[in-house]
The first five atom37 places (N, CA, C, CB, O) and aatype in JSON, in Angstrom:
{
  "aatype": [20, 20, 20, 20, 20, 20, 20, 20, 20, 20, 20, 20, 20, 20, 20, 20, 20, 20, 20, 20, 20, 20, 20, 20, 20, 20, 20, 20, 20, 20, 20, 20, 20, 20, 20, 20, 20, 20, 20, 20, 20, 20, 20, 20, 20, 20, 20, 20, 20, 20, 20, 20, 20, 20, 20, 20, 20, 20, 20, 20, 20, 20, 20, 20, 20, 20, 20, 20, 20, 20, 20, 20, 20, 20, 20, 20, 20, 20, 20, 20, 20, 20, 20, 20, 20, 20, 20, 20, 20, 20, 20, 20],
  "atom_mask": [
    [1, 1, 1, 1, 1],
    [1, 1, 1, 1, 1],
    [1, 1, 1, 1, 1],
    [1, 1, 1, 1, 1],
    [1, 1, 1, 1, 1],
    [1, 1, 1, 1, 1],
    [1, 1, 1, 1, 1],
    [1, 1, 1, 1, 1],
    [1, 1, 1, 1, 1],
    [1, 1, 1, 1, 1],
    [1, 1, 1, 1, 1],
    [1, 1, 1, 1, 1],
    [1, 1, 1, 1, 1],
    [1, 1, 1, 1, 1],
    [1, 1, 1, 1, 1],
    [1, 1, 1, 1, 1],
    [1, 1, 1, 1, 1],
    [1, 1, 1, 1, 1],
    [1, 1, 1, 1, 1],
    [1, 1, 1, 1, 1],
    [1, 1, 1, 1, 1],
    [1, 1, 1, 1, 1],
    [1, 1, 1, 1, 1],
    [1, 1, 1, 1, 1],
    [1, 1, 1, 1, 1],
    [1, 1, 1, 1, 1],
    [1, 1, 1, 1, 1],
    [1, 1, 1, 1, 1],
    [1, 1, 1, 1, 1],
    [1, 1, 1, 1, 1],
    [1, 1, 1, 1, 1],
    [1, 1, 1, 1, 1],
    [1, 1, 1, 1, 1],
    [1, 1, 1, 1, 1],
    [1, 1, 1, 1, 1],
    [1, 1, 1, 1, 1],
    [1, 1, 1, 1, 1],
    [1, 1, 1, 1, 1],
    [1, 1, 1, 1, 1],
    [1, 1, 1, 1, 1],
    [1, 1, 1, 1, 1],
    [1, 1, 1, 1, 1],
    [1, 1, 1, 1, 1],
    [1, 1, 1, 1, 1],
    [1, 1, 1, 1, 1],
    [1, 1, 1, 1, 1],
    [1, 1, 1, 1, 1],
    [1, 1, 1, 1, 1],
    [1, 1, 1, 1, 1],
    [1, 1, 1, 1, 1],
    [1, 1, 1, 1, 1],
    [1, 1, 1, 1, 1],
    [1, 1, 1, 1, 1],
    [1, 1, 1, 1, 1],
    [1, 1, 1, 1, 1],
    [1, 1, 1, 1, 1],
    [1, 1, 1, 1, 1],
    [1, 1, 1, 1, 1],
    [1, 1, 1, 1, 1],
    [1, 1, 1, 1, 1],
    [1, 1, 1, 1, 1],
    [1, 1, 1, 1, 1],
    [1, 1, 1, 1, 1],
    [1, 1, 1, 1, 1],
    [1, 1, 1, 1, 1],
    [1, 1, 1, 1, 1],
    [1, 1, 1, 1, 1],
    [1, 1, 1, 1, 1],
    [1, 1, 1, 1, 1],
    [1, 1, 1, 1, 1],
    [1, 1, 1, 1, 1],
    [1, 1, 1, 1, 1],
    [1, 1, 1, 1, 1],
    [1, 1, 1, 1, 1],
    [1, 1, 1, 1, 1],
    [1, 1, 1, 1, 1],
    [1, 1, 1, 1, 1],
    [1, 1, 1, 1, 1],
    [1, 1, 1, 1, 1],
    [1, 1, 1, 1, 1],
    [1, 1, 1, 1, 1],
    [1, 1, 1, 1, 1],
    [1, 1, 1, 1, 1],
    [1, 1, 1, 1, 1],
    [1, 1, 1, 1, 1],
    [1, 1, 1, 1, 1],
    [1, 1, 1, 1, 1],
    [1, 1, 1, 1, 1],
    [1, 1, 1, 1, 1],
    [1, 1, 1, 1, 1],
    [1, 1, 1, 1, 1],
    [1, 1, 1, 1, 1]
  ],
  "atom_positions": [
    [[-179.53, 8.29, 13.7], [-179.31, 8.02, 12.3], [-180.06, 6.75, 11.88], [-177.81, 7.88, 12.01], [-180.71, 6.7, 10.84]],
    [[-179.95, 5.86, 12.64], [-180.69, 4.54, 12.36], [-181.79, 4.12, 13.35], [-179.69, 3.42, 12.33], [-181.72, 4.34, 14.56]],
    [[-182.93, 3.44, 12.68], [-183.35, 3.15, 13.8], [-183.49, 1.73, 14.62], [-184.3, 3.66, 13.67], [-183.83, 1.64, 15.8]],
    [[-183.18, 0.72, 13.81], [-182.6, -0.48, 13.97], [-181.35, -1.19, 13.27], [-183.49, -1.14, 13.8], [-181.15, -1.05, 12.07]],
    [[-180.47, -2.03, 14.16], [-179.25, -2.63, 13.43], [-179.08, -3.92, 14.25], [-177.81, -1.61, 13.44], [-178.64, -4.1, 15.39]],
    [[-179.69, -4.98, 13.08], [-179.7, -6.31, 12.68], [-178.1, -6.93, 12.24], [-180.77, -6.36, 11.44], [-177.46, -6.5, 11.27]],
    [[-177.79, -7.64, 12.83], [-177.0, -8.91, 12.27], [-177.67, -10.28, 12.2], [-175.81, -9.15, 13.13], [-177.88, -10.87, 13.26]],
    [[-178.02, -10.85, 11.03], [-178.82, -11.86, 10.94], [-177.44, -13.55, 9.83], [-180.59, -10.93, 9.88], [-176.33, -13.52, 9.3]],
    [[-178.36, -14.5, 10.04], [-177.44, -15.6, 9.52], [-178.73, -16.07, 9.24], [-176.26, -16.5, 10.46], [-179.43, -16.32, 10.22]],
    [[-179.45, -16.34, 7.59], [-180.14, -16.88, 7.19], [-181.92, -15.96, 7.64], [-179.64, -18.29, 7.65], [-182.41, -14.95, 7.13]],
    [[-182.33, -16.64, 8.52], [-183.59, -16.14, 9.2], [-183.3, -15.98, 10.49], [-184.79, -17.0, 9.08], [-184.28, -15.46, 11.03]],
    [[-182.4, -16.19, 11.31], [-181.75, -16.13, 12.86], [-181.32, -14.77, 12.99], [-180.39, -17.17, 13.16], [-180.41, -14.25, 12.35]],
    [[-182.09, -14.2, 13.92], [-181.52, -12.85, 14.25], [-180.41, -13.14, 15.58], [-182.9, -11.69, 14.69], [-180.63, -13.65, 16.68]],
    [[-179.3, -12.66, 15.08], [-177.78, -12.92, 15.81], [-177.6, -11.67, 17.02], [-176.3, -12.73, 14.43], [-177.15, -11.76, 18.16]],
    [[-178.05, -10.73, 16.42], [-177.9, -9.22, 17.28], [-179.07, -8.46, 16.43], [-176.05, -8.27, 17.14], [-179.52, -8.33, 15.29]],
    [[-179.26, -8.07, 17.77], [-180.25, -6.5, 17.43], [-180.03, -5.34, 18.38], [-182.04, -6.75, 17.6], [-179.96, -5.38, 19.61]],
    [[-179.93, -4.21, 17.52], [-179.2, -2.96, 18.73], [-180.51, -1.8, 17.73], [-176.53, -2.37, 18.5], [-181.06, -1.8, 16.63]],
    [[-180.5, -0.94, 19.0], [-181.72, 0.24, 18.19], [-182.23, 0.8, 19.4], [-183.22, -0.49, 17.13], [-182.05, 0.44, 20.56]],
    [[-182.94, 1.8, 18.88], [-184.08, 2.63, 20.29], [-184.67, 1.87, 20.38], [-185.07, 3.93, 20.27], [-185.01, 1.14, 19.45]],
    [[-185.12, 1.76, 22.0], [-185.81, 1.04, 22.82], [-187.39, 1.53, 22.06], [-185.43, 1.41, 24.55], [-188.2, 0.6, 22.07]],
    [[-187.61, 2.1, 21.79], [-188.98, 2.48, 21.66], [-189.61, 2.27, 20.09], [-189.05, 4.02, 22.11], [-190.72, 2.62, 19.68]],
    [[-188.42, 1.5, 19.3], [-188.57, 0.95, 18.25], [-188.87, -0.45, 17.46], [-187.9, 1.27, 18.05], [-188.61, -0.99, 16.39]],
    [[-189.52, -0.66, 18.57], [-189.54, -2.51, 18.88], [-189.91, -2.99, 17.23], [-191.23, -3.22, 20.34], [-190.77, -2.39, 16.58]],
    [[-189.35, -3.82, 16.85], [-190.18, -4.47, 15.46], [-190.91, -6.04, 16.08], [-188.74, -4.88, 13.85], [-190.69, -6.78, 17.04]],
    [[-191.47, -6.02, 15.39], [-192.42, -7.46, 15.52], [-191.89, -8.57, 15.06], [-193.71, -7.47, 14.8], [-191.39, -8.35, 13.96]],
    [[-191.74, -10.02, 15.51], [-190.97, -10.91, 14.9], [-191.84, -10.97, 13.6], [-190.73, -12.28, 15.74], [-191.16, -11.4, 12.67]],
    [[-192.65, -10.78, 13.37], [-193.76, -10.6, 11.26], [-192.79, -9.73, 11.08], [-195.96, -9.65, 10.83], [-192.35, -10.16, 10.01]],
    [[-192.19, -8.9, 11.32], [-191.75, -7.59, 10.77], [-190.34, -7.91, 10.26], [-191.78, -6.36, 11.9], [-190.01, -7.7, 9.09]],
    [[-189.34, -8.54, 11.42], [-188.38, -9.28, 10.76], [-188.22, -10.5, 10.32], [-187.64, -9.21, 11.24], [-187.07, -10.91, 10.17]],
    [[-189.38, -11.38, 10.0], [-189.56, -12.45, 9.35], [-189.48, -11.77, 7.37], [-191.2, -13.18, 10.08], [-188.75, -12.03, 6.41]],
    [[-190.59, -10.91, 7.57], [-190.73, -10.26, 6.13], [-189.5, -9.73, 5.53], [-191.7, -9.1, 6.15], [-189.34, -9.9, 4.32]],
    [[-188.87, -9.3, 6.02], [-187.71, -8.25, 6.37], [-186.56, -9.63, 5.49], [-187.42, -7.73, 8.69], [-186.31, -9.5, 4.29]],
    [[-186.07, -10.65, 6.18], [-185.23, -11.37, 6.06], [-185.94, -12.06, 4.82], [-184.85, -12.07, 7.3], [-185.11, -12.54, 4.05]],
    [[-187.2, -12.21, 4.44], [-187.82, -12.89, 3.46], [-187.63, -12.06, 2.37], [-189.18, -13.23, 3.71], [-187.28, -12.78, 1.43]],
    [[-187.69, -10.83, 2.02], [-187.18, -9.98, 1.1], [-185.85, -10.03, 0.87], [-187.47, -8.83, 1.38], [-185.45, -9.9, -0.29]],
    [[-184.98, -10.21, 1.86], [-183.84, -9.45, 1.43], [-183.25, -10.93, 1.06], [-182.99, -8.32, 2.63], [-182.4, -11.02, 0.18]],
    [[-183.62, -11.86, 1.61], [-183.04, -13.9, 1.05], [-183.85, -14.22, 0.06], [-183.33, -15.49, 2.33], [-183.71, -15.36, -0.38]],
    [[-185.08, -13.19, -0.67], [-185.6, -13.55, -2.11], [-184.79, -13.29, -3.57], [-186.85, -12.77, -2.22], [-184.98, -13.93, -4.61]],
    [[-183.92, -12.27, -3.4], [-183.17, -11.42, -4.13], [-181.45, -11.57, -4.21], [-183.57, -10.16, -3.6], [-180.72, -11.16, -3.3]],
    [[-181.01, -12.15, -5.31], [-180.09, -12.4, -5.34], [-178.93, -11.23, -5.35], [-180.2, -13.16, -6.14], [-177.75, -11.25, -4.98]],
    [[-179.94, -10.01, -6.06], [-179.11, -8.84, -6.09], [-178.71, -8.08, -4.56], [-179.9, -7.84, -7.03], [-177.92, -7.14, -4.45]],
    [[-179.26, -8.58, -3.73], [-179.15, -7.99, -2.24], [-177.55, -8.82, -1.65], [-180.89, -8.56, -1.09], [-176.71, -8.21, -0.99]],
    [[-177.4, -10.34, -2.1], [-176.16, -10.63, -1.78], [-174.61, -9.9, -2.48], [-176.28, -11.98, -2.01], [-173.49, -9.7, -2.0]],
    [[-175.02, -9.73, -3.38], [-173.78, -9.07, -4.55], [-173.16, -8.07, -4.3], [-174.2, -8.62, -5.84], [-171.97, -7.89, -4.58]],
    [[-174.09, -7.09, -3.59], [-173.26, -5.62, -4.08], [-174.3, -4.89, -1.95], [-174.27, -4.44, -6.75], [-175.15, -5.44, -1.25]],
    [[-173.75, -3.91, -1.84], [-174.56, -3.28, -0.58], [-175.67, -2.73, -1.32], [-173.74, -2.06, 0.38], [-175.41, -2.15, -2.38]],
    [[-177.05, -2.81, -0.88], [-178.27, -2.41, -0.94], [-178.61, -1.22, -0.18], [-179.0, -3.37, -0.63], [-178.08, -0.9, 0.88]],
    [[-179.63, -0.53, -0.86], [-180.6, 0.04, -0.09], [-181.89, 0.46, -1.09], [-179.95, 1.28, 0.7], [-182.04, 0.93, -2.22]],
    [[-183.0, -0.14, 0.41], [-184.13, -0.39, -0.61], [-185.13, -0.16, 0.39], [-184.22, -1.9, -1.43], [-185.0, -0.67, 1.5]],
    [[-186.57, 0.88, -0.02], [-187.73, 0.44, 0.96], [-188.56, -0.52, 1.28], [-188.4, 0.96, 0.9], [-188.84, -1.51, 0.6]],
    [[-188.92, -0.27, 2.21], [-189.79, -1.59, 2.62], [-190.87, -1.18, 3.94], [-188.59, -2.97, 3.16], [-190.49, -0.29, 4.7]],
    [[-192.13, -1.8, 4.18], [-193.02, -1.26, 4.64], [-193.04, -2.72, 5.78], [-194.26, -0.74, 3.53], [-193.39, -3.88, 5.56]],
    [[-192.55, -2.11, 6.9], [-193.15, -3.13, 7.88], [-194.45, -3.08, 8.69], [-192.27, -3.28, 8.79], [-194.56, -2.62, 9.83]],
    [[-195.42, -3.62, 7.93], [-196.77, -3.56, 8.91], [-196.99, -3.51, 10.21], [-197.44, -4.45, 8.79], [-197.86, -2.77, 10.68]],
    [[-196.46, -4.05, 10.73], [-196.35, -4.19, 12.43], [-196.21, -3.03, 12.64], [-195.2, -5.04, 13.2], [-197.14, -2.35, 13.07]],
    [[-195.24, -2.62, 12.44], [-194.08, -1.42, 12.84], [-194.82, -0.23, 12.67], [-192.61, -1.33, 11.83], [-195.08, 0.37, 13.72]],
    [[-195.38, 0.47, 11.19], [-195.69, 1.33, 10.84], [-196.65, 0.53, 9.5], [-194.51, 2.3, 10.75], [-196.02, -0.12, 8.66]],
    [[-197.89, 0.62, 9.41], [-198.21, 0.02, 8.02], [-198.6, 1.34, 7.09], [-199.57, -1.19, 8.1], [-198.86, 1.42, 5.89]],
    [[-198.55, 2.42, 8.22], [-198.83, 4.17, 6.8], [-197.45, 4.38, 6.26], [-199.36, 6.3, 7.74], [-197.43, 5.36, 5.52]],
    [[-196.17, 3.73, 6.37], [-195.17, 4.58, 6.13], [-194.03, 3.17, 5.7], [-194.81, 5.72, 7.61], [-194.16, 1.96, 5.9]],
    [[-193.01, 3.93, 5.1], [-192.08, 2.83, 4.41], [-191.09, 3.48, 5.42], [-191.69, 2.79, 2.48], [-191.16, 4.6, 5.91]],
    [[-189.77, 2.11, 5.7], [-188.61, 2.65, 6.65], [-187.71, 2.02, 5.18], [-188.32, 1.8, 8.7], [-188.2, 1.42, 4.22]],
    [[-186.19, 2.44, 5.44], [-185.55, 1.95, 4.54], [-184.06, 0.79, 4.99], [-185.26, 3.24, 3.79], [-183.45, 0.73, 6.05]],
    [[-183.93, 0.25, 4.13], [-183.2, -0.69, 4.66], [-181.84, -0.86, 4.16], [-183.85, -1.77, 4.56], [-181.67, -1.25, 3.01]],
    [[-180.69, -0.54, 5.07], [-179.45, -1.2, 4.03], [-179.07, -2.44, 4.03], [-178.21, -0.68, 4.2], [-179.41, -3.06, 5.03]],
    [[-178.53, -2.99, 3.31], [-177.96, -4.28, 3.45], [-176.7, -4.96, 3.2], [-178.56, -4.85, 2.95], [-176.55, -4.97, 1.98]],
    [[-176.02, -5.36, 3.61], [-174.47, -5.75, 3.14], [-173.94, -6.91, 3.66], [-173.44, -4.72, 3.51], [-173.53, -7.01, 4.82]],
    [[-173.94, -7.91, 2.73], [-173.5, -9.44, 3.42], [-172.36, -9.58, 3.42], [-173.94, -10.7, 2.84], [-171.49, -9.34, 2.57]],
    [[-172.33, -10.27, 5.07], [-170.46, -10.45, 4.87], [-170.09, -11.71, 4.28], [-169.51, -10.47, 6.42], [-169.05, -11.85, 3.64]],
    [[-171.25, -12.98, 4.56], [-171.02, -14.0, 3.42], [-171.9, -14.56, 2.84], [-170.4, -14.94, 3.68], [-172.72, -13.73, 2.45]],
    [[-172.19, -15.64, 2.54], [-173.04, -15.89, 1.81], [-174.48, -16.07, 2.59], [-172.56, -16.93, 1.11], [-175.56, -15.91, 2.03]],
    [[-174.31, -16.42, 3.89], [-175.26, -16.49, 5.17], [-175.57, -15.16, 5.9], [-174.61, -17.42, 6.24], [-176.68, -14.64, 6.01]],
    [[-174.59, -14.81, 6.28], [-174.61, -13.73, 7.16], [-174.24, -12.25, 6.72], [-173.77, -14.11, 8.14], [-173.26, -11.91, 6.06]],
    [[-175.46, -11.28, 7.33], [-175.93, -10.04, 6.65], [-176.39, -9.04, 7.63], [-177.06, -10.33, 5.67], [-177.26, -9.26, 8.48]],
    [[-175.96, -8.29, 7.52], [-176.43, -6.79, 8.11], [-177.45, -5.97, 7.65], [-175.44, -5.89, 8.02], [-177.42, -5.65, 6.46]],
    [[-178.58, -5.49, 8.53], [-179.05, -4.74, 8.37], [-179.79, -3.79, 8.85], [-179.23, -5.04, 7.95], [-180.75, -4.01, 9.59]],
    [[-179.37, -2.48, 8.43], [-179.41, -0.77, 9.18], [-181.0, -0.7, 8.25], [-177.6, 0.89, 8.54], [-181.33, -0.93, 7.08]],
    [[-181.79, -0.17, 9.69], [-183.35, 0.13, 9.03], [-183.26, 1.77, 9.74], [-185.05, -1.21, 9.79], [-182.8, 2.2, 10.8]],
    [[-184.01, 2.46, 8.48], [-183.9, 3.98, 9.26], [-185.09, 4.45, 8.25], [-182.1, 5.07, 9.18], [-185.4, 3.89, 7.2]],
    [[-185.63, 5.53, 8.8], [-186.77, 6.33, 8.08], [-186.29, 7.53, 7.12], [-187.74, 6.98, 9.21], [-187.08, 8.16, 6.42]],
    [[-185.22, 7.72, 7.17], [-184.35, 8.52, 6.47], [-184.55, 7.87, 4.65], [-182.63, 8.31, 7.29], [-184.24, 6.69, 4.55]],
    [[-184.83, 8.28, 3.85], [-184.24, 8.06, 2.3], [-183.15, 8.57, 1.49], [-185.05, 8.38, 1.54], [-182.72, 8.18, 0.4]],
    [[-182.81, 9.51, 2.24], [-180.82, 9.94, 1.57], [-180.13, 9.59, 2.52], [-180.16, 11.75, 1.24], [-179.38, 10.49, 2.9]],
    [[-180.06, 8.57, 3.13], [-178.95, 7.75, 4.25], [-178.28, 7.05, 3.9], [-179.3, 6.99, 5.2], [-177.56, 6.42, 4.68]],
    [[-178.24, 6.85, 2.29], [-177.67, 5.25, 2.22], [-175.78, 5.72, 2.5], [-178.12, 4.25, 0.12], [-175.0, 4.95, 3.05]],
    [[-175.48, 6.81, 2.1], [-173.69, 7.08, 2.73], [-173.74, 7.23, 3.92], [-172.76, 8.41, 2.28], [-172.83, 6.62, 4.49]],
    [[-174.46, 7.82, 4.64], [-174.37, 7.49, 6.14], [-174.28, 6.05, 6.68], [-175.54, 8.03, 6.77], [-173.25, 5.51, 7.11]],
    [[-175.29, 5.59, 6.6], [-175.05, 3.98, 7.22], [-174.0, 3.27, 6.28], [-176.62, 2.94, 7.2], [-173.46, 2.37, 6.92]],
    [[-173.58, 3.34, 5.19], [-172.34, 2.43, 4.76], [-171.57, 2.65, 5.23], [-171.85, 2.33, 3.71], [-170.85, 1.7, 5.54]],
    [[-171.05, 4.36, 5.73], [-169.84, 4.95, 6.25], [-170.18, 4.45, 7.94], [-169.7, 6.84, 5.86], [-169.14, 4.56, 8.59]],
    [[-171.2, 4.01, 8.68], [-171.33, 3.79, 9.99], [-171.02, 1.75, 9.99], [-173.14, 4.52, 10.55], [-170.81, 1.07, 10.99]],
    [[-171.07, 1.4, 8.92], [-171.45, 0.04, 9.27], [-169.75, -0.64, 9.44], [-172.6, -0.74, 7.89], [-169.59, -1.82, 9.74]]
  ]
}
């Protein structure tokens, strides 16, 4: 269902769980955390939004959910799926 799941605090990746064969690039979750700490609307409410990690894949967009538990610290389910966003809210 997913193909990476991030727990992050600011730019500090806290946990990372996912297929082994899905490695992201620290550019990949630098960008990643730089998008989602540009946007105030990503803290407010659970997100889901695409996003193109170059490293990773630069022909293709993966999608990202997001849901902060506070004002620092945030989750986030990356999957190639685009009608997932009830799946991963209902998994997170």
């Amino acid at each position: 269902m997913f193909l990476r799941d991030m727990i992050l605090v600011n730019f500090q990746v806290i946990s990372l769980v996912g297929a082994q064969k899905a490695t992201l690039h620290p550019d990949d979750i630098l960008l990643l955390a730089n998008f989602i700490l540009s946007s105030e609307s990503f803290r407010t409410s659970e997100s889901f939004s695409p996003i193109c990690l170059p490293r990773y894949n630069p022909m293709a967009f993966l999608y990202a959910y997001v849901h902060f538990f506070d004002e620092n610290t945030y989750l986030t389910l990356l999957t190639p799926r685009s009608d997932a966003f009830f799946d991963l809210k209902d998994s997170r």
